[in-house]
C-alpha positions as CSV (number, residue, x, y, z in Angstrom):
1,X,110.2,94.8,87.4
2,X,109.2,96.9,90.0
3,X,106.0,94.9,91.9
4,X,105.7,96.8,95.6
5,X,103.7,100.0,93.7
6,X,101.0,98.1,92.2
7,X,97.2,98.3,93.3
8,X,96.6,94.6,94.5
9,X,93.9,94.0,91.3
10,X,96.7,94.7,89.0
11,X,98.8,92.2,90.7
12,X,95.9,89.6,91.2
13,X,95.8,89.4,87.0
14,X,99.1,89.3,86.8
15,X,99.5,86.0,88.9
16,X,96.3,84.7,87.1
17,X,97.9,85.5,84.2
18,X,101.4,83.6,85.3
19,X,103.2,86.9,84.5
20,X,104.6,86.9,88.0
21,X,104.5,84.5,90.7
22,X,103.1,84.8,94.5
23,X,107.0,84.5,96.0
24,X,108.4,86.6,93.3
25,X,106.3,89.2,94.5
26,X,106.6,88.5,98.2
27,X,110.5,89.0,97.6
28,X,109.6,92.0,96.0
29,X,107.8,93.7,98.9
30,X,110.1,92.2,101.4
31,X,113.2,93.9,99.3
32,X,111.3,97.1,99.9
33,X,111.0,96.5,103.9
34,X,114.4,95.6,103.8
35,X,115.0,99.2,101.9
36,X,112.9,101.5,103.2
37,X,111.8,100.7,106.7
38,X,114.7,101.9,108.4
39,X,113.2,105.3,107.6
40,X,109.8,104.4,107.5
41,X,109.2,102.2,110.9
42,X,105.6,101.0,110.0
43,X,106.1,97.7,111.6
44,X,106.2,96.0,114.9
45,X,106.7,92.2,114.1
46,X,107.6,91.1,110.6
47,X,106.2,87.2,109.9
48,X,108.8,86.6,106.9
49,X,109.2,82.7,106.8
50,X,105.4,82.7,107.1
51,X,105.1,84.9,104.2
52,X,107.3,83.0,101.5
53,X,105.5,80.0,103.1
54,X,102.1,81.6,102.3
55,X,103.4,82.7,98.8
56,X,104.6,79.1,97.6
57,X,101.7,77.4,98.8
58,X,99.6,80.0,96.4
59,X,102.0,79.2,93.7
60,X,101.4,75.4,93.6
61,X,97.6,76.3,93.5
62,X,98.0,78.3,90.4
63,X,100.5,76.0,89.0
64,X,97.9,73.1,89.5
65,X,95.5,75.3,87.4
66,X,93.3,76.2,90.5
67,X,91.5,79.6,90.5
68,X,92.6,81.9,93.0
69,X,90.5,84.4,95.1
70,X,91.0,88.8,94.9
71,X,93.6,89.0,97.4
72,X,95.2,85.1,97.5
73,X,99.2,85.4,97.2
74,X,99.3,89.4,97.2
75,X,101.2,91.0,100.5
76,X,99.3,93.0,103.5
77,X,99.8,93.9,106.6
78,X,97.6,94.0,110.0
79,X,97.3,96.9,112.8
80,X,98.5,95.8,115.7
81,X,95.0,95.7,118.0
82,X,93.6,93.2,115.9
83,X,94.2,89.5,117.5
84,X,96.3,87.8,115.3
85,X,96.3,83.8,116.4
86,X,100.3,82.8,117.1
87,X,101.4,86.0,116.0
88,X,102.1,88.9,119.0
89,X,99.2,91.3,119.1
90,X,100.7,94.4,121.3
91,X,98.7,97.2,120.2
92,X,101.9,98.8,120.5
93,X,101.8,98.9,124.5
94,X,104.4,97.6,126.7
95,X,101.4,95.9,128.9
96,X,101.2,93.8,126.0
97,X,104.9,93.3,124.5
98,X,105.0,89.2,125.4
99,X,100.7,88.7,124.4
100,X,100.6,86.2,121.1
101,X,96.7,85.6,121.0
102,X,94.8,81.7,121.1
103,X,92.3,82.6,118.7
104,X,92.0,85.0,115.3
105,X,89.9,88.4,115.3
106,X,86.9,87.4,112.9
107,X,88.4,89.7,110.0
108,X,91.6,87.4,110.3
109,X,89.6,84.5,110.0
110,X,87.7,85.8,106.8
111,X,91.1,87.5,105.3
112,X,92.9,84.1,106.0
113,X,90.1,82.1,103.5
114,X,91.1,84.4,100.7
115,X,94.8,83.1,101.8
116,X,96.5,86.1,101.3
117,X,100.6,86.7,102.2
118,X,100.6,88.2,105.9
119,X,104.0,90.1,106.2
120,X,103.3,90.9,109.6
121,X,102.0,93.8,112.1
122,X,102.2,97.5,111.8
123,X,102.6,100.1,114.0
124,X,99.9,102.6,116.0
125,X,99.4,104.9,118.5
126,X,99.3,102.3,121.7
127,X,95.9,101.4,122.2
128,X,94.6,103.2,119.4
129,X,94.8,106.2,121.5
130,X,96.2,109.1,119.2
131,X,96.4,110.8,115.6
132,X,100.2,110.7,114.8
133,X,101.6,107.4,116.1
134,X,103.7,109.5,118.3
135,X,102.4,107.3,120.7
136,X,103.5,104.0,120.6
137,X,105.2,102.4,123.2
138,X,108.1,101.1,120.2
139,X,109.0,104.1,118.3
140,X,107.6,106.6,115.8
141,X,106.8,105.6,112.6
142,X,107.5,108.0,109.9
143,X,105.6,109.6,106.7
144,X,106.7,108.2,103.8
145,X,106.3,111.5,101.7
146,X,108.2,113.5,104.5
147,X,110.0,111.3,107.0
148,X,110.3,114.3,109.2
149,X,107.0,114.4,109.2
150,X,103.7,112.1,111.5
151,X,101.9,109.5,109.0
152,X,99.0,110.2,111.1
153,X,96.8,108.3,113.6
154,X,96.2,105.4,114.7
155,X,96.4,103.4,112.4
156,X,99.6,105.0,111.1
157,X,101.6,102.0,110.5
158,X,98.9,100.6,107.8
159,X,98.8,104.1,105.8
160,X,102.6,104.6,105.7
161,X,103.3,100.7,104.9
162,X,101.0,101.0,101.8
163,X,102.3,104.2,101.0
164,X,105.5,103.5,101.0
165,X,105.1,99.9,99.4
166,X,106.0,97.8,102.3
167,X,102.1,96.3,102.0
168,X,99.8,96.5,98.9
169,X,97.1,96.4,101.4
170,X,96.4,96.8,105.3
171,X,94.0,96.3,107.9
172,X,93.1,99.6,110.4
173,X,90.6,100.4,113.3
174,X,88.7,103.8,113.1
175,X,87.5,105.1,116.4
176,X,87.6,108.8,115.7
177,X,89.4,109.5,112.0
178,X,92.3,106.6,112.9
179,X,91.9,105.0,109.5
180,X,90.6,108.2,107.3
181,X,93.3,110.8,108.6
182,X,96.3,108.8,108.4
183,X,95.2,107.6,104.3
184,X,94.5,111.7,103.7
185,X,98.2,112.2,105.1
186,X,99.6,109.1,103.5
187,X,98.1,109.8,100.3
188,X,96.0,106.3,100.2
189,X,92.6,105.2,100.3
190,X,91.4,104.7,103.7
191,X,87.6,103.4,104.3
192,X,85.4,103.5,107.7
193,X,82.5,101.3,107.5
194,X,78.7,101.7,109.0
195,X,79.3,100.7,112.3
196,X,78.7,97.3,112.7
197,X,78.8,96.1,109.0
198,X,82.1,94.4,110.1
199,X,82.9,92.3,113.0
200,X,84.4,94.1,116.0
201,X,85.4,90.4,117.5
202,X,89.2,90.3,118.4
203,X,89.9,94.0,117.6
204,X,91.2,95.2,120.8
205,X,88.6,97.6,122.5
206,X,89.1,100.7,122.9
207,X,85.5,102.5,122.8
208,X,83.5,99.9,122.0
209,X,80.4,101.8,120.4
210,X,82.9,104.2,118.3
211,X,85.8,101.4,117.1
212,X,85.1,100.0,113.1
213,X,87.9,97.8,111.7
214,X,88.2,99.0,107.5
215,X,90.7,98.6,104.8
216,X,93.6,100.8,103.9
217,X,94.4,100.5,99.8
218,X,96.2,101.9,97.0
219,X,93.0,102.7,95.2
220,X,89.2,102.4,95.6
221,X,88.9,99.0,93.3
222,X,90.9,97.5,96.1
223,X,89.3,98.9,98.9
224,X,86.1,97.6,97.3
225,X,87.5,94.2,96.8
226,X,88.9,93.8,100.6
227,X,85.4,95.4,101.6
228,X,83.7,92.5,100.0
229,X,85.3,90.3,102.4
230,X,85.3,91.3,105.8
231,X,82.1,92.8,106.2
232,X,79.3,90.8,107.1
233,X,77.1,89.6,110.2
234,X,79.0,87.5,113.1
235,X,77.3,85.9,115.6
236,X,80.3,86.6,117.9
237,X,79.9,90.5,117.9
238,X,76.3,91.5,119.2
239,X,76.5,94.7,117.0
240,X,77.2,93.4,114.0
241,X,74.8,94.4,111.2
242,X,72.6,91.4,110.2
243,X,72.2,93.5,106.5
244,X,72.9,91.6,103.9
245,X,76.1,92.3,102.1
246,X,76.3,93.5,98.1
247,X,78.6,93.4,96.1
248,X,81.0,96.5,96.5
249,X,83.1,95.8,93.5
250,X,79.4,96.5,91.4
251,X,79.5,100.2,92.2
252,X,83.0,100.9,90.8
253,X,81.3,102.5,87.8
254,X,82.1,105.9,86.4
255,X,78.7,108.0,87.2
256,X,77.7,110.8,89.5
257,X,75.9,112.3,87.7
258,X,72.5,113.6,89.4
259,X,74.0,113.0,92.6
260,X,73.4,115.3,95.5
261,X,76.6,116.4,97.1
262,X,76.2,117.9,100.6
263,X,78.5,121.1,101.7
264,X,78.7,121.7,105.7
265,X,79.8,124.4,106.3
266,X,80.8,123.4,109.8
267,X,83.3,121.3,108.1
268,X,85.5,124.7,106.3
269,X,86.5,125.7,109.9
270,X,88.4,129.0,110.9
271,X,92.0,127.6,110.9
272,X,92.2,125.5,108.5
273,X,95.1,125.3,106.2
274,X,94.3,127.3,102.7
275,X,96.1,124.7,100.4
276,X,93.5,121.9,102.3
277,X,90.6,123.8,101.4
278,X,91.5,124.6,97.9
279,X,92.0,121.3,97.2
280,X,88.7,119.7,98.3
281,X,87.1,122.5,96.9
282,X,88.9,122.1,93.6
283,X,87.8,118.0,93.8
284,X,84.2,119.2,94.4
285,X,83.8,121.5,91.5
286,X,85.4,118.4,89.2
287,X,82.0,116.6,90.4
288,X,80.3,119.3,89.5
289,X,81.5,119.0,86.0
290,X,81.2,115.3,86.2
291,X,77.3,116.2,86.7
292,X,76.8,116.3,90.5
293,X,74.9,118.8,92.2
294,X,76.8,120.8,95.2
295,X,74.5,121.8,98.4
296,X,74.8,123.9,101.1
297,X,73.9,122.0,104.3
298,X,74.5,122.7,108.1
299,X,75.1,120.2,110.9
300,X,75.2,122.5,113.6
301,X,76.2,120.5,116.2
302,X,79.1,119.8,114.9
303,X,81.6,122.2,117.2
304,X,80.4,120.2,120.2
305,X,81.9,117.0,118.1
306,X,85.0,117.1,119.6
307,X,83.7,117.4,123.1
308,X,81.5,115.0,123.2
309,X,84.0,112.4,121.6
310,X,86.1,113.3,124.0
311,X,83.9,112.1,127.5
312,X,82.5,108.9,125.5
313,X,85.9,107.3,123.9
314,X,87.7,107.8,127.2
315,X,84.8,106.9,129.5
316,X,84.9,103.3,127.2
317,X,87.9,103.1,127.1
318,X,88.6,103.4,131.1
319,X,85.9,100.3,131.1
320,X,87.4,98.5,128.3
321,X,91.2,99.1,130.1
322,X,90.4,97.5,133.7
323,X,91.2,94.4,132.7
324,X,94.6,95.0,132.3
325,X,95.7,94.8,136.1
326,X,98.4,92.1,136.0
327,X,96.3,89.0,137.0
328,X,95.2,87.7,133.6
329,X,97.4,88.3,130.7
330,X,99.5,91.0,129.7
331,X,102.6,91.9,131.3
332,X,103.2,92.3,135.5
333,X,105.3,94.5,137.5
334,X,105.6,93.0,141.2
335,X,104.1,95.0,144.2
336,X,104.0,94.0,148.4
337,X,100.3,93.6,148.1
338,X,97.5,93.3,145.2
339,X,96.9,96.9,145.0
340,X,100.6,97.8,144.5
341,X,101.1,95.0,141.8
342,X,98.3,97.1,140.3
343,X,99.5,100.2,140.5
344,X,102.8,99.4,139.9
345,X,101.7,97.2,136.8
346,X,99.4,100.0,135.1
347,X,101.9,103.0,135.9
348,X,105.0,101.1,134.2
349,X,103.3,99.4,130.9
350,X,100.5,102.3,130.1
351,X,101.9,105.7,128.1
352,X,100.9,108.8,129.2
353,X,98.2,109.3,126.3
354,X,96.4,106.1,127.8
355,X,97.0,107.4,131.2
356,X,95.1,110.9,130.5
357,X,92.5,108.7,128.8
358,X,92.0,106.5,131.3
359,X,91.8,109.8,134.0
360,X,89.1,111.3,131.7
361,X,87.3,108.6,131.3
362,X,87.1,107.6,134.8
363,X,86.2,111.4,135.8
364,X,83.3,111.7,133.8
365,X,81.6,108.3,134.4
366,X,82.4,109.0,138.6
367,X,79.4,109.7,140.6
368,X,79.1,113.5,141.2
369,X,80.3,114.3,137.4
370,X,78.3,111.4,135.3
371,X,74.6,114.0,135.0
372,X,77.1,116.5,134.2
373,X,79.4,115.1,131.9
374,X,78.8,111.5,130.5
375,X,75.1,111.9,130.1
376,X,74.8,115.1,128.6
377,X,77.7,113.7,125.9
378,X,75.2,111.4,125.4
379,X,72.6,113.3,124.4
380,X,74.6,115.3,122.4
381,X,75.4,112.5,120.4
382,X,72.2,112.1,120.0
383,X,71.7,115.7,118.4
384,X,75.1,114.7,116.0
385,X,73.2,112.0,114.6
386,X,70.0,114.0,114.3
387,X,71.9,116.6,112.0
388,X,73.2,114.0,109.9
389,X,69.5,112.5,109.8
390,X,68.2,115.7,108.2
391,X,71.2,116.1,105.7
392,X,70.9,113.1,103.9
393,X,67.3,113.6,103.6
394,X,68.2,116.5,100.8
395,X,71.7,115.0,99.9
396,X,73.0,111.6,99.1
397,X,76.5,112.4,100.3
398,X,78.3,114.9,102.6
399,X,82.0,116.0,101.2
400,X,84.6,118.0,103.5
401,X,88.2,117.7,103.8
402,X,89.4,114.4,106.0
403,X,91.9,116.4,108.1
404,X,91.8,120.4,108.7
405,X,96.0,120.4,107.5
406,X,98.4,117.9,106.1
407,X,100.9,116.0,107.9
408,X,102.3,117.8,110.7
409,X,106.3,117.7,112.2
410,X,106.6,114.7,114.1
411,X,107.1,116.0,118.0
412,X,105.0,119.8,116.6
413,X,102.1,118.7,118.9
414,X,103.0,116.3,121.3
415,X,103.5,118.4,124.3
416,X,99.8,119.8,123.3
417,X,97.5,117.1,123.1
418,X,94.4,119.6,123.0
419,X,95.7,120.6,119.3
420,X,96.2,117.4,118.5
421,X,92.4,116.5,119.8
422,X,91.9,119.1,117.4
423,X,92.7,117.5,114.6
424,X,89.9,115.3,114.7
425,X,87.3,117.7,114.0
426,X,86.4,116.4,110.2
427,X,86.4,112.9,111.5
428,X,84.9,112.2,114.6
429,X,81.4,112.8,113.8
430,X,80.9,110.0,111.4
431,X,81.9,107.8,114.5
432,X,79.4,109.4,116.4
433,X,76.8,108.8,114.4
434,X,78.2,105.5,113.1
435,X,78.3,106.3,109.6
436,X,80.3,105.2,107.1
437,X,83.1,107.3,105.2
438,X,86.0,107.5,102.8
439,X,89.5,109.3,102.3
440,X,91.5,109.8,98.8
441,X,93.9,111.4,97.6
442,X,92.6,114.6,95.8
443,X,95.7,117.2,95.9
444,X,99.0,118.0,97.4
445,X,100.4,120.7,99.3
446,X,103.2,123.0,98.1
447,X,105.3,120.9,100.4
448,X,104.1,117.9,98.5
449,X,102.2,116.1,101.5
450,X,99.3,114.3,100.1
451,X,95.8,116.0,101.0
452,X,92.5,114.0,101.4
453,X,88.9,114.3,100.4
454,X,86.5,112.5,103.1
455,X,83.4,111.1,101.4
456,X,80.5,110.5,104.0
457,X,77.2,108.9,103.5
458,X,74.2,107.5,105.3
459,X,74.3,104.0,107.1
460,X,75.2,100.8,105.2
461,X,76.3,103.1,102.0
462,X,79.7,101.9,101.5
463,X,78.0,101.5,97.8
464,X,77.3,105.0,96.9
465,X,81.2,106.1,98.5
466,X,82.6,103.8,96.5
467,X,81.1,104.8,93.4
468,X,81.5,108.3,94.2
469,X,85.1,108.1,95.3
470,X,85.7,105.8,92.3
471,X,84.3,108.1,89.6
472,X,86.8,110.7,91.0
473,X,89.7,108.6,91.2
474,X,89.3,108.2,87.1
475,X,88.7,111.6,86.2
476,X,92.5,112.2,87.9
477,X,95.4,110.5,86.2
478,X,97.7,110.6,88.9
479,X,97.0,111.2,93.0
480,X,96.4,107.4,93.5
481,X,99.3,106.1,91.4
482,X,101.8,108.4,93.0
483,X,105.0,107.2,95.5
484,X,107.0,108.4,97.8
485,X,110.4,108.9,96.7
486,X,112.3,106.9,99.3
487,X,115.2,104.3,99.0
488,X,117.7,104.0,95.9
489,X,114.7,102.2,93.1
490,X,113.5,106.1,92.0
């Protein structure tokens, strides 16, 4: 029986229901690295032993007739900028190949209570600093519905593991789309939270007031479930949300009706592909049927989006990069003074993308250009979240496609990083504004590459995404319990 290409819920009953066991299903998913990732390439560092270890110690709980927690014994994997303790934590830079953090990011802690099975860490764009995963220091990971093809960015290792059924679940970071448009071109569920409704401790900075840590699933009941427990306050992050937390597996009911759907029309943009718009257009009109109410709306500040990301995420990110010099931790190249270790040190481990961001960032926040540039960003954002302000006063969400085209040809865009900037247009408000939002599967293109619907609503409610996306996800028989055709099991 084929295990790997279940939804972790199914799975959970199964091993309550002694149907399957905790190893038997680790050996499952680990046949299918052992398969399929030589095409794939989704991880960095694969923590076998530990797994079946993980997986036998759940199996003597069940076998002792102990009750077992959602995600206890069932596989996932973990992005590769969130501090794992004992395990290498690289984000898939060479300035960190050798680092193996002390402690555990605070979603490892909470993840590790449930004890899950770790398999190991995935793959990214290094630093989180990309939308294809073209940029990893390690190699290019593949899309599992078109291996010639990017799984998206950055958190591209998570969305083509669970795709291609080398996780059942996975861990991401969103700073500007990098859960949300690698789940729309993976075909899985991809979820940023409200800014600070989960812990930011031990994810690896990038831009500080943009990055949210969220869950990557097969389907909304899961991403639900793995919502329910990492989000929550934590002393150890000052902006972390001190709102209490429901329960996210409540709102997986069937029921939009009355609802208020919000239509930007910023969001259909000159350029993008056809087959994109016709499918989120063709997944709104099934909520219409389902008894929501469509709405034209406007956020016009959305074409200075981009822009604006672009000065803030790299100005943070030069800040949050200093401390990678070659004193502390993280890897040294030898120079004849301090300043040439440096030098030497940041020009060998950093890629180029980190390189341009760290330029950008360090242009705009210098003295003659900060009025000019950094502070007018700034307000700007300001203005974003304004728009957004007004929306949801008429509507209770905002619907638009996640990404403006599906999966692009690995390499297509790399020697133009302003297209690939581009490709963040549908995304990189929400983090502005630090909304929450959600990606599913709602069509495919005539190439069959998966196409996503991005789901956004007003702070702290994931509640009302979930029970949008979810009521969606049943009216459609398939998009969610479709896989890649890879390997020799199809």
């Amino acid at each position: 029986m084929r295990l790997y290409d279940k939804p972790a819920h199914v799975l959970h009953d199964m091993l309550v229901n002694k149907e399957i066991t905790s190893v038997e299903l680790t050996q499952d998913v680990l046949s299918r690295i052992d398969e399929v990732e030589g095409d794939v390439e989704a991880y960095l560092t694969i923590t076998r032993a530990e797994a079946l270890a993980q997986a036998e110690a759940v199996d003597k709980k069940i076998a002792a007739g102990e009750e077992i927690s959602f995600l206890e014994g069932i596989p996932g994997a973990i992005k590769d900028n969130i501090c794992t303790k004992g395990v290498k934590t690289t984000c898939a830079s060479k300035i960190l190949e050798h680092f193996v953090p002390p402690y555990d990011a605070t979603v490892m802690t909470k993840i590790k209570a449930e004890n899950p099975v770790i398999l190991g860490k995935v793959n990214m764009d290094e630093f989180a600093m990309g939308g294809s995963t073209e940029n990893s220091a390690y190699h290019v990971t593949h899309n599992p519905w078109n291996l010639d093809c990017v799984p998206g960015g950055s958190s591209g290792g998570s969305a083509a593991a669970v795709a291609a059924g080398t996780a059942i679940w996975a861990l991401g970071s969103d700073t500007g789309g990098s859960i949300r448009q690698p789940a729309s071109f993976c075909g899985v569920v991809g979820m940023k939270p409200t800014y600070g409704r989960v812990s930011r401790y031990g994810l690896v900075a990038y831009a500080s007031s943009l990055d949210q840590i969220g869950p990557l699933t097969r389907d909304v009941t899961d991403c639900a479930n793995i919502l329910n427990i990492i989000a929550g306050h934590d002393e150890m992050d000052s902006t972390s949300s001190a709102a209490e937390v429901p329960d996210y597996t409540k709102a997986l009911v069937e029921d939009v009706k009355g609802l208020k759907i919000g239509l930007p029309k910023e969001y259909f943009v000159e350029g993008m592909d056809p087959e994109v718009e016709q499918a989120v257009r063709t997944a709104i009109k099934k909520y219409e049927e389902l008894g929501a109410e469509v709405v034209e709306i406007s956020l016009p500040h959305t074409e200075y989006a981009i822009s604006t990301y672009y000065l803030i995420a790299p100005a943070e990110a030069a800040t949050n990069l200093e401390r990678y010099d070659g004193v502390s931790y993280g890897e040294r190249v030898d120079g004849e003074d301090l300043v040439q270790m440096m030098t030497n040190t940041r020009d060998e481990k950093f890629g180029e993308e980190v390189k341009r961001r760290i330029m950008i960032g360090n242009y705009a926040l210098s003295a003659g250009y900060y009025d000019a540039y950094y502070l007018k960003a700034l307000k700007v954002r300001t203005l974003v979240q304004q728009d957004y302000t007004e929306a949801f006063k008429k509507v209770d969400v905002i619907m638009a496609p996640t990404a403006p085209t599906p999966a692009f040809k690995i390499g297509e865009m790399i020697a133009d990083p302003l297209q690939m900037y581009l490709q963040d247009v549908c995304t990189v408000p929400l983090n502005l504004a630090g909304l929450p939002g959600i990606s599913i599967p709602c069509g495919k293109s005539s190439k069959g590459l998966p196409i996503g619907l991005q789901i956004i609503g007003k702070p702290l409610a994931e509640e009302t995404l979930i029970r949008t996306a979810y009521t969606y996800e049943q009216s459609q028989d398939d998009y969610h319990k479709q896989m890649p055709e890879l390997g020799g099991n199809h």
